[in-house]
C-alpha distance (Angstrom), angle and dihedral (degrees) to the residues before:
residue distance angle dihedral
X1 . . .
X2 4.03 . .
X3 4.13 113.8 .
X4 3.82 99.6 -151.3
X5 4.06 100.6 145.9
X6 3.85 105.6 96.4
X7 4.24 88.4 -141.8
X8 3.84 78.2 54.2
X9 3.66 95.1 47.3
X10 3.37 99.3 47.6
X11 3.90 95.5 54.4
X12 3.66 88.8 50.8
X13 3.23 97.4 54.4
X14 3.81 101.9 46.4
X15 3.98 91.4 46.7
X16 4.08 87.3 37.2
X17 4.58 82.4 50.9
X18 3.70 82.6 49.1
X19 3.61 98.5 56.2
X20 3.38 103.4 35.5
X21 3.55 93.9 55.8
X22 4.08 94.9 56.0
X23 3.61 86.1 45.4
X24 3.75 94.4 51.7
X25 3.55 103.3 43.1
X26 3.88 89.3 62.1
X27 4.00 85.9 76.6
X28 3.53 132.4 93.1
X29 3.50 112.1 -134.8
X30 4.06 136.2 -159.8
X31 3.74 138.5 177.0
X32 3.40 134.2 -168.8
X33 4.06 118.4 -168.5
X34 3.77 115.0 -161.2
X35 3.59 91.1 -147.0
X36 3.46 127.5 9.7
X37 3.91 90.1 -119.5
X38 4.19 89.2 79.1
X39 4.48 91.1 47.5
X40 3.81 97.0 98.5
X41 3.75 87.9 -162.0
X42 3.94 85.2 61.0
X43 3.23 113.8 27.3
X44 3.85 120.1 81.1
X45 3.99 91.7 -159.1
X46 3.64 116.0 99.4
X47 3.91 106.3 -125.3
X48 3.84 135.6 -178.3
X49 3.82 107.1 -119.2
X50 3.72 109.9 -150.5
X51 3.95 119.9 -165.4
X52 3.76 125.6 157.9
X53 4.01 119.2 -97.5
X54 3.97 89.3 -109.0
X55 3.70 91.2 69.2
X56 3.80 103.8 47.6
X57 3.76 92.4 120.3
X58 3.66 100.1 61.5
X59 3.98 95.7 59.7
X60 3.77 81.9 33.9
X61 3.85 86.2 76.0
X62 3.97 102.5 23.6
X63 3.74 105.6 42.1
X64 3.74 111.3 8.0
X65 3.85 108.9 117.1
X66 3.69 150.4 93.1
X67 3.94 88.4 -47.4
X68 3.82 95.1 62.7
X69 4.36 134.9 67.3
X70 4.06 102.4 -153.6
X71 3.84 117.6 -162.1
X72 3.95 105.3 -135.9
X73 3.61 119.3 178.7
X74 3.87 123.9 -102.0
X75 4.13 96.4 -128.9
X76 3.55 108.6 101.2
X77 3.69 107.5 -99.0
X78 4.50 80.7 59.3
X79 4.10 76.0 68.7
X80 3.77 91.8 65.2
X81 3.80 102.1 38.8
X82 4.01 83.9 46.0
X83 3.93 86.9 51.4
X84 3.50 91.8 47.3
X85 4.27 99.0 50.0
X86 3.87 76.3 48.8
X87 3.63 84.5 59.2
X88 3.99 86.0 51.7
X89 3.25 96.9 43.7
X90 3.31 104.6 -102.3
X91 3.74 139.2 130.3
X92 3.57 136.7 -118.0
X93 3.90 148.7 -165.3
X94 3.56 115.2 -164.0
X95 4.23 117.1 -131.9
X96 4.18 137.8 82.9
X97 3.55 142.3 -138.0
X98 3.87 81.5 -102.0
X99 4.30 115.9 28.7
X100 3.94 112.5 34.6
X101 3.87 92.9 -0.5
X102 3.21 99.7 146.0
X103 3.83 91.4 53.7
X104 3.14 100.0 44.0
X105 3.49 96.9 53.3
X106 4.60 94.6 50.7
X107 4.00 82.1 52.0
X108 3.55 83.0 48.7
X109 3.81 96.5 55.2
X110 3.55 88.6 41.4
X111 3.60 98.7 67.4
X112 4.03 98.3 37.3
X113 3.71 94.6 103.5
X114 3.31 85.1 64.8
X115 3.63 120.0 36.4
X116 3.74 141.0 23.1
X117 3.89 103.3 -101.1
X118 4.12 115.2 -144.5
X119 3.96 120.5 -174.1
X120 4.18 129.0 -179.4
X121 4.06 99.0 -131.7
X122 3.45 92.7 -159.2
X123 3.86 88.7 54.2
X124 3.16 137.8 152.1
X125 3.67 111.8 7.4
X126 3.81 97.4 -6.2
X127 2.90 144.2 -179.4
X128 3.70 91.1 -112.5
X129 4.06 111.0 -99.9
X130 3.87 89.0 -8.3
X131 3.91 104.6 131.1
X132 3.56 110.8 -144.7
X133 3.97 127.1 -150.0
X134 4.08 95.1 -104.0
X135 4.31 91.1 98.6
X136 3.59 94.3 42.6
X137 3.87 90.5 55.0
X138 3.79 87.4 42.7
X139 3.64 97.9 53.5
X140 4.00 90.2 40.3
X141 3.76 89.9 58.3
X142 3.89 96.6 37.4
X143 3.82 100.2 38.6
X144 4.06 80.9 -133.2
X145 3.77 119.3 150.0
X146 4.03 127.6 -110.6
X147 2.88 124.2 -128.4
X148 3.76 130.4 -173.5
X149 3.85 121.4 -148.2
X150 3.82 128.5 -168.2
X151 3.40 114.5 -167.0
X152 3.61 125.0 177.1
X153 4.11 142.0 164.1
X154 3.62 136.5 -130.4
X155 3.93 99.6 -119.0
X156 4.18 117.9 -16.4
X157 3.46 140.4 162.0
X158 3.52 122.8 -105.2
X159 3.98 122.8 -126.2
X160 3.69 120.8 -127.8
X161 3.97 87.2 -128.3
X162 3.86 128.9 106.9
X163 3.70 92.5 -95.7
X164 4.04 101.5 42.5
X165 3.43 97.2 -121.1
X166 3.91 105.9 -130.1
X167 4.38 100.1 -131.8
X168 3.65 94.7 -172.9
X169 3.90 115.9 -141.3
X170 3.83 121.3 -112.0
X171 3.36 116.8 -95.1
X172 3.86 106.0 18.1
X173 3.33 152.6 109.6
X174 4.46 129.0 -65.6
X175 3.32 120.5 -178.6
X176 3.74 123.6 -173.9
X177 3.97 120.0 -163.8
X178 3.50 121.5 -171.4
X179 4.06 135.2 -166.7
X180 3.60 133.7 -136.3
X181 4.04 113.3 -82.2
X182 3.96 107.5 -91.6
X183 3.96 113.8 -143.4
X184 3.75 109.1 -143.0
X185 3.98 113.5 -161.2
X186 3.82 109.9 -113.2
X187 3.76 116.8 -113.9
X188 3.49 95.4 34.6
X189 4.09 112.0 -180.0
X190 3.75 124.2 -143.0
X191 3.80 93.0 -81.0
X192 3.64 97.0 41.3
X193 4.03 89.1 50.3
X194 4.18 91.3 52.9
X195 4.19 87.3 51.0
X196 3.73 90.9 59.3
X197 3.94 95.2 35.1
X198 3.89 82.3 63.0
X199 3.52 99.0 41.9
X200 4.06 94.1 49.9
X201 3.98 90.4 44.6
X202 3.61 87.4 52.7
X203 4.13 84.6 49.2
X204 3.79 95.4 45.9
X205 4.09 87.6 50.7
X206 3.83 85.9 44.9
X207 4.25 95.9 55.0
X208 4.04 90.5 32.7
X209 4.15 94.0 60.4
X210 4.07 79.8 46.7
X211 3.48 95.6 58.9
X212 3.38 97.4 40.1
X213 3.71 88.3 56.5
X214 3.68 95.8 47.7
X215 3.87 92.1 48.9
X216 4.43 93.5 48.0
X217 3.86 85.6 43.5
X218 3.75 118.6 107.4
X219 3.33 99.8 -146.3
X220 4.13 121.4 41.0
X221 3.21 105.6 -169.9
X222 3.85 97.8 46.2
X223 4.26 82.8 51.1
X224 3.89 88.4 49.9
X225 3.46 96.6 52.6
X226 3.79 91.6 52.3
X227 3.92 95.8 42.4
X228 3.74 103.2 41.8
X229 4.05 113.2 82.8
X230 3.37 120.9 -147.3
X231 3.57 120.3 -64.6
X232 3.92 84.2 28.5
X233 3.79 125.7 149.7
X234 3.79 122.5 -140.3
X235 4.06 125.8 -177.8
X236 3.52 152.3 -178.7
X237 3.42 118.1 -127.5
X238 4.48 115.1 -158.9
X239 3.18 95.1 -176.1
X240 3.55 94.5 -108.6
């Protein structure tokens, strides 16, 4: 069933907030950073975080606040997630790498003296883990930083949506892994954009089989110590 009345909506989303934060807080997180230059609590760049759209609920719960811009789609079920990071206390723009794009991405710009930006290039109707060229204009216009982020749970269920919606069961393990920022050259033409399209899809495969490894392994620390590079950043998140 489709919520489309904003009274609707709005209830959802504050009971849907509710939920998802008891059921989130049950996790144990980690991170690990491999360089300090991608740890938005430490670096003093202002980076594009990229993360597929199954994940969204892990940096729902870690990072999603007044530090962070989050590209949500403009078709209606964007209005709920939007309502919900509101809910978090997060911000939004409205737009895709598909519907509204090209709007999305100016508001986008707008706001990136201000605010990490984070977008799911996959999003919104896929294909699944197939990074689109929307970042790499983004960060050729803004002269902002990608990075990739691999995020990845220790048992979940699967959604029955397009993306497989990670639902993370209670009481696990997250793990988080993300890459060195990525420079892309401003002004980028149509050729230049697919080169680094390919080269950050190869990067957000990279970081996601790194997570997933972290978050099957049966020992974390012993994984972090073999994943982290030097000058590498791993932390425990308590959900506070």
């Amino acid at each position: 069933m489709k919520i489309s009345h904003p009274i609707a909506i709005k209830t959802a989303s504050l009971l849907g907030s509710w939920v998802l934060r008891l059921w989130l807080n049950t996790e144990d997180y980690w991170f690990c950073f491999e360089d300090p230059a991608s740890d938005p609590y430490l670096t003093r760049r202002e980076n594009i975080y990229l993360f597929w759209h199954e994940s969204i609920l892990f940096p729902l719960i870690t990072y999603c606040g007044p530090d962070f811009t989050i590209l949500v789609s403009q078709h209606r079920d964007g209005e709920l997630v939007s309502q919900i990071m509101r809910m978090f206390q997060g911000k939004t723009v409205r737009g895709s790498t598909s519907r509204g794009a090209a709007s999305g991405m100016l508001e986008m710009m707008r706001n990136k003296r201000s605010k990490h930006l984070g977008i799911t290039p996959d999003g919104p109707r896929g294909p699944r883990r197939v990074m689109q060229d929307g970042a790499i204009y983004l960060a050729s216009r803004t002269g902002m930083p990608l990075v990739a982020v691999g995020f990845a749970f220790d048992g979940c269920w699967r959604a029955g949506s397009w993306d497989k919606m990670a639902l993370p069961r209670p009481f696990r393990r997250g793990v988080g892994v993300g890459g060195p920022p990525m420079i892309v050259p401003d002004s980028l033409d149509r050729d230049g954009i697919e080169e680094y399209r390919i080269r950050m899809q190869e990067e957000m495969d990279r970081v996601q089989v790194r997570a997933d490894e972290l978050a099957a392994a049966e020992k974390i620390d012993k994984c972090l110590d073999r994943i982290v590079g030097p000058g590498g950043d791993a932390a425990r998140w308590d959900g506070g």
